[in-house]
C-alpha positions as CSV (number, residue, x, y, z in Angstrom):
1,X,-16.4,-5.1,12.8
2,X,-14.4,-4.6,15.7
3,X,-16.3,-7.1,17.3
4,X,-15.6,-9.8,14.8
5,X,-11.8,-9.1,15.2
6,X,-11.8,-10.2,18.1
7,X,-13.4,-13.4,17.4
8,X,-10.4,-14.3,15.8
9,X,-7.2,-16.3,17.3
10,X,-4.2,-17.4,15.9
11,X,-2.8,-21.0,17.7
12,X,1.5,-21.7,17.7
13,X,2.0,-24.7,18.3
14,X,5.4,-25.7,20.1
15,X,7.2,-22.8,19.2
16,X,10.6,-22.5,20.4
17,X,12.0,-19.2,18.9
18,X,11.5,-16.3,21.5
19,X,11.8,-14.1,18.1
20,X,9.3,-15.5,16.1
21,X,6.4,-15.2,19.0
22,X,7.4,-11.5,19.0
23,X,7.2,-11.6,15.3
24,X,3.6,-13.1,15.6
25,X,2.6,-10.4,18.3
26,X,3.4,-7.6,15.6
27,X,2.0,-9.2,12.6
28,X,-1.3,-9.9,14.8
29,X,-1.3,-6.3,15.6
30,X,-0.7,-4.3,12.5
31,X,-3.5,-6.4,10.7
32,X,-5.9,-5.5,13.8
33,X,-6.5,-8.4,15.8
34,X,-5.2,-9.4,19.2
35,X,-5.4,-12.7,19.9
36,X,-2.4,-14.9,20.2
37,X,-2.5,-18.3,22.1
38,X,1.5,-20.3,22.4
39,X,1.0,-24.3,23.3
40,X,3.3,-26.0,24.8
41,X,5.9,-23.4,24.2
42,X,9.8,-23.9,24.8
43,X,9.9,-21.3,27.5
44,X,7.3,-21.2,29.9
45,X,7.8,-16.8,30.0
46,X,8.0,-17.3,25.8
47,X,5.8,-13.6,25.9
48,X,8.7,-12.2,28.6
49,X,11.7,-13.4,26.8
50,X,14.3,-10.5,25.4
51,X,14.4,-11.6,21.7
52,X,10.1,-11.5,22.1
53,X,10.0,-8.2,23.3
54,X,12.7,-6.4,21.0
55,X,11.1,-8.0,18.0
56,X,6.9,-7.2,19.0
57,X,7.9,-3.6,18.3
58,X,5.2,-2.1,20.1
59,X,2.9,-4.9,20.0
60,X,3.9,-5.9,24.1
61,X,-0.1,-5.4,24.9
62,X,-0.9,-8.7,22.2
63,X,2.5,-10.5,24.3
64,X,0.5,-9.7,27.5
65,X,-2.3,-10.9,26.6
66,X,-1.3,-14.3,25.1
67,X,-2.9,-17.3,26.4
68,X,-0.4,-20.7,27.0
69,X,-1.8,-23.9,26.6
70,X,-0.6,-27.5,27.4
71,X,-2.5,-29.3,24.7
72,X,-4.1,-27.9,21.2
73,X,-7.5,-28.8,22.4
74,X,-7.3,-26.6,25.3
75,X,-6.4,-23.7,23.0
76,X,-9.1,-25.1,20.5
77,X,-11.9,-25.3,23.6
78,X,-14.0,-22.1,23.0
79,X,-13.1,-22.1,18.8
80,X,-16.4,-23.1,16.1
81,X,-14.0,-23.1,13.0
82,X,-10.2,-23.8,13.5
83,X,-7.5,-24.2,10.2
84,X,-4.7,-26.0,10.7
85,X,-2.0,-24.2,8.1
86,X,0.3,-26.5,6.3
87,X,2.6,-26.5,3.2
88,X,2.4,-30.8,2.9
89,X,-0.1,-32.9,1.7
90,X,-2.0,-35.0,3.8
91,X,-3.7,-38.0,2.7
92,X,-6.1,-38.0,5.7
93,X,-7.7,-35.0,7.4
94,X,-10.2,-32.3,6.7
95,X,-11.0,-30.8,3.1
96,X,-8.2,-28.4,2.1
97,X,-8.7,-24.8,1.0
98,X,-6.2,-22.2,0.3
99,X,-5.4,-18.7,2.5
100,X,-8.0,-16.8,0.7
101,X,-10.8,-19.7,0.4
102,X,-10.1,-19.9,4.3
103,X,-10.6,-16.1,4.9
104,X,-13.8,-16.4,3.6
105,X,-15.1,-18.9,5.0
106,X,-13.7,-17.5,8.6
107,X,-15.7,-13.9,7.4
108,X,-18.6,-15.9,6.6
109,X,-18.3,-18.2,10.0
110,X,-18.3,-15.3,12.2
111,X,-21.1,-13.3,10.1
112,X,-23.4,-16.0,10.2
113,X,-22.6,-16.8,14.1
114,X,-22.7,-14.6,16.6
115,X,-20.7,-16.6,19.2
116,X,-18.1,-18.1,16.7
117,X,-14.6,-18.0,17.3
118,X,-11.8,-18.5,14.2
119,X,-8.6,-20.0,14.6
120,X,-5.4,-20.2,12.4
121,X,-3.3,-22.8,13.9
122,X,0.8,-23.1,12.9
123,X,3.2,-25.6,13.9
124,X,6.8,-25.6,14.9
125,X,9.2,-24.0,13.1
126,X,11.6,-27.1,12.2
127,X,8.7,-29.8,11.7
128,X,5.2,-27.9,11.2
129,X,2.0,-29.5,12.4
130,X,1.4,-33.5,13.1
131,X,-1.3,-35.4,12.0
132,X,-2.6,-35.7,15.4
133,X,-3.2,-31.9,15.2
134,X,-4.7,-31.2,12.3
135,X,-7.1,-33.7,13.3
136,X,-8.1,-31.4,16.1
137,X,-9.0,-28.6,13.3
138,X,-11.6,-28.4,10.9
139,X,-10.0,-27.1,7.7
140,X,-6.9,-27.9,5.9
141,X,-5.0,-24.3,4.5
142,X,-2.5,-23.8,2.2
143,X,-0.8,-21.0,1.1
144,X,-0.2,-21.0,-2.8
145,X,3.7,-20.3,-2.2
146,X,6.2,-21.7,-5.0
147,X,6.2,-24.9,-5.3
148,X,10.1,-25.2,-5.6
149,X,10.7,-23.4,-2.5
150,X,7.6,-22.8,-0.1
151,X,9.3,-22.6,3.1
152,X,7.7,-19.9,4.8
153,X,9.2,-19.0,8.5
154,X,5.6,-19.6,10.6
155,X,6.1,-15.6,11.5
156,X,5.5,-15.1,8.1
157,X,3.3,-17.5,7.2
158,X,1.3,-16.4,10.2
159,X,1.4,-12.3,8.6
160,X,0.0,-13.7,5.5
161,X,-2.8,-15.0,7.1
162,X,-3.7,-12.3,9.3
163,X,-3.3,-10.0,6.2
164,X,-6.0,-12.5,4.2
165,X,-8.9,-12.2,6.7
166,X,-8.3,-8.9,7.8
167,X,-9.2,-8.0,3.9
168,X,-11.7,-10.3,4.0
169,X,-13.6,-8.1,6.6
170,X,-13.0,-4.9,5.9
171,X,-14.3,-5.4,2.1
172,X,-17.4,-7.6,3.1
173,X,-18.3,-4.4,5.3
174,X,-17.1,-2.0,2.4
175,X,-14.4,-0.3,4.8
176,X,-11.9,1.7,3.6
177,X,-8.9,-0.1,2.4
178,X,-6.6,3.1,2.3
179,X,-5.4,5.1,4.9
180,X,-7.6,8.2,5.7
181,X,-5.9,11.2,4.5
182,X,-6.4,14.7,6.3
183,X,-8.7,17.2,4.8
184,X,-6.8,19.5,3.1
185,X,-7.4,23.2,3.3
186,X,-9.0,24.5,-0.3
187,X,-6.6,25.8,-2.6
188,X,-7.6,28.5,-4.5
189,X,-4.7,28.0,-7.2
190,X,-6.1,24.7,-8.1
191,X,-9.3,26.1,-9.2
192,X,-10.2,25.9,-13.1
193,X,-8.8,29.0,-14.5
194,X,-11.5,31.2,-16.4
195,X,-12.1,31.4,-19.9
196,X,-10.7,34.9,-19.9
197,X,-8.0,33.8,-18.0
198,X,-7.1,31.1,-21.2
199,X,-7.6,33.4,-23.5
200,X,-5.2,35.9,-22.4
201,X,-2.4,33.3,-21.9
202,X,-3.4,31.9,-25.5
203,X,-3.0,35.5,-26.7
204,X,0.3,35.7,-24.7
205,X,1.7,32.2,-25.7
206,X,1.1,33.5,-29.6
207,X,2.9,36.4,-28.9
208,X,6.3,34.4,-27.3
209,X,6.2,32.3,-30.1
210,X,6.6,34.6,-32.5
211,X,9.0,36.5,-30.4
212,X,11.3,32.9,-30.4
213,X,10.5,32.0,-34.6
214,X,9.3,29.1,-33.8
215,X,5.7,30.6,-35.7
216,X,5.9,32.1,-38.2
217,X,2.6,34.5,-38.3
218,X,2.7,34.9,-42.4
219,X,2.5,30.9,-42.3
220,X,0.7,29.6,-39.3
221,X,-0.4,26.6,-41.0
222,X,-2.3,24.5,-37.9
223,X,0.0,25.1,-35.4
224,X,-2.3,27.5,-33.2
225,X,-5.9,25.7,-33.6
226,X,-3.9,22.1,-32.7
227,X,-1.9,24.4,-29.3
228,X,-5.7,25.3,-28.6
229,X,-6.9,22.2,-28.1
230,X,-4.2,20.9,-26.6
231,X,-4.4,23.4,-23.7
232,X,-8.9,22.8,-23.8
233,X,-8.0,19.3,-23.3
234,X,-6.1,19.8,-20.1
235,X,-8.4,21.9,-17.9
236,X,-5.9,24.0,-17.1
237,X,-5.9,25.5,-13.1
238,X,-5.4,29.4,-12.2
239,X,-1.8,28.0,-11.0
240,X,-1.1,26.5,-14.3
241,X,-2.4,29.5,-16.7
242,X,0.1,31.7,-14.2
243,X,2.9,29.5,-14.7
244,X,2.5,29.1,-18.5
245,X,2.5,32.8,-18.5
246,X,5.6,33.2,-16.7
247,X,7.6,30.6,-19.1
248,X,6.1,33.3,-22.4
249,X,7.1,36.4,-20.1
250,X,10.9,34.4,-20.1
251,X,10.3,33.5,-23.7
252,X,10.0,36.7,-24.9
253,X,12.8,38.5,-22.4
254,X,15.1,36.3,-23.7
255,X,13.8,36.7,-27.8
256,X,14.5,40.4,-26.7
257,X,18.1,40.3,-24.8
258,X,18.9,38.2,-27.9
259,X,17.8,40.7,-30.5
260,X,19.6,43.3,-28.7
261,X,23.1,41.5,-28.7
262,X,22.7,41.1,-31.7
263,X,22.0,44.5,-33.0
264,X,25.0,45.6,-30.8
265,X,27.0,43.4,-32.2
266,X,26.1,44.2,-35.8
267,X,26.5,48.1,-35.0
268,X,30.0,47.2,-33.4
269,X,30.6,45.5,-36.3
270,X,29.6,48.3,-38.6
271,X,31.9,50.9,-36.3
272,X,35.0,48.5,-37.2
273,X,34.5,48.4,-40.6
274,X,34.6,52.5,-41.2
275,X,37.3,52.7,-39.1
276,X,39.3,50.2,-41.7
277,X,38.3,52.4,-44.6
């Protein structure tokens, strides 16, 4: 997999924003590949420039490593399968195809060749590519942007792509797609809670709702059988049985403090009427 990562290039054309290289470099990076080749770029130290640096973010090795080129077809030399990404039209050139048509038929090229090399190729920023080169390319790629408004800065454009045929590996492999998560250490509180660990909370929950009237245990009616089932239904953990218990231990604290104010009161009450007498 590795391997076919770095079979992959992706071809700017003319840029002149210092920012937008560096922007390339990271994009290239975070979606795992490393290849990054300027032609005729404004600067001739485009990778060395300030704004390039700042905005690679960590991605200076890719910067390094770019290749700079006077013509496309010098920077097209050692590819097998080259798209030339556009948002326009063309009424002459190679068959179009969209991002995701294109990453797979850049998985598929470098699967079915051993010594293929892919290329996404983006103009300048201002004018995007000429005819002249996306002659030199052999596919036509389009994002599906909005049609209204599908000005896409070439950093951006350039992300997209990267993010398209990096997914386009990884799942034809079956690669994780998710980050890998440490293994966590057993915990014991998530465990299903016994059977005579339910019972004794179902026994205790009972008891806290009579305590709080909200049953009544000369007229249960369904009330317990339908709270059964509830609590069967949700596997409950040893942590969650110990919990529950601890909101009927409150339950029934509070039924009691409450019962006990008012007998106090009633007895106070009782107290003030003999003394009136």
């Amino acid at each position: 997999m590795t391997q076919a990562f770095s079979r992959v290039r992706f071809v700017m054309v003319q840029p002149s924003h210092p920012g937008n290289v560096g922007s390339a470099a990271r994009a290239i990076k975070t979606m795992g590949f490393s290849g990054l080749s300027l032609v005729e770029p404004k600067f001739s130290d485009m990778t060395a420039q300030p704004e390039a640096v700042a905005l690679a973010s960590g991605a200076g090795d890719v910067l390094a490593a770019a290749s700079t080129h006077d013509t496309l077809e010098a920077a097209l030399a050692p590819v097998t399968l080259a798209f030339a990404m556009t948002a326009r039209v063309r009424d002459l050139g190679p068959p179009p195809c969209d991002i995701r048509q294109a990453a797979e038929l850049a998985r598929a090229h470098l699967d079915e060749h051993a010594q293929g090399e892919v290329a996404i190729v983006l103009g300048t920023e201002r004018a995007g590519l000429t005819n002249a080169h996306i002659a030199a390319c052999h596919r036509i790629c389009h994002i599906p942007a909005n049609p209204e408004y599908s000005s896409l800065n070439v950093a951006q454009a350039l992300q997209l792509a990267a993010w398209e045929l990096r997914y386009a590996l990884l799942a034809h492999t079956g690669a994780p797609l998710l980050p890998p998560t440490p293994a966590a250490t057993p915990d014991p509180g998530a465990a299903p809670a016994s059977s005579a660990a339910v019972q004794a909370f179902l026994a205790h929950w009972e008891e806290a709702l009579v305590a709080v009237q909200f049953l009544d245990p000369q007229h249960p009616k369904k009330l317990l059988p339908r709270m059964r089932h509830l609590f069967s239904r949700s596997a409950l953990t040893r942590d969650e049985v110990d919990m529950l218990r601890g909101v009927c231990t409150a339950m029934l604290a509070t039924a009691r403090n409450k019962a006990g104010n008012t007998k106090a009161e009633s007895t106070k009450a009782d107290i003030e009427a003999g003394g009136k007498e």
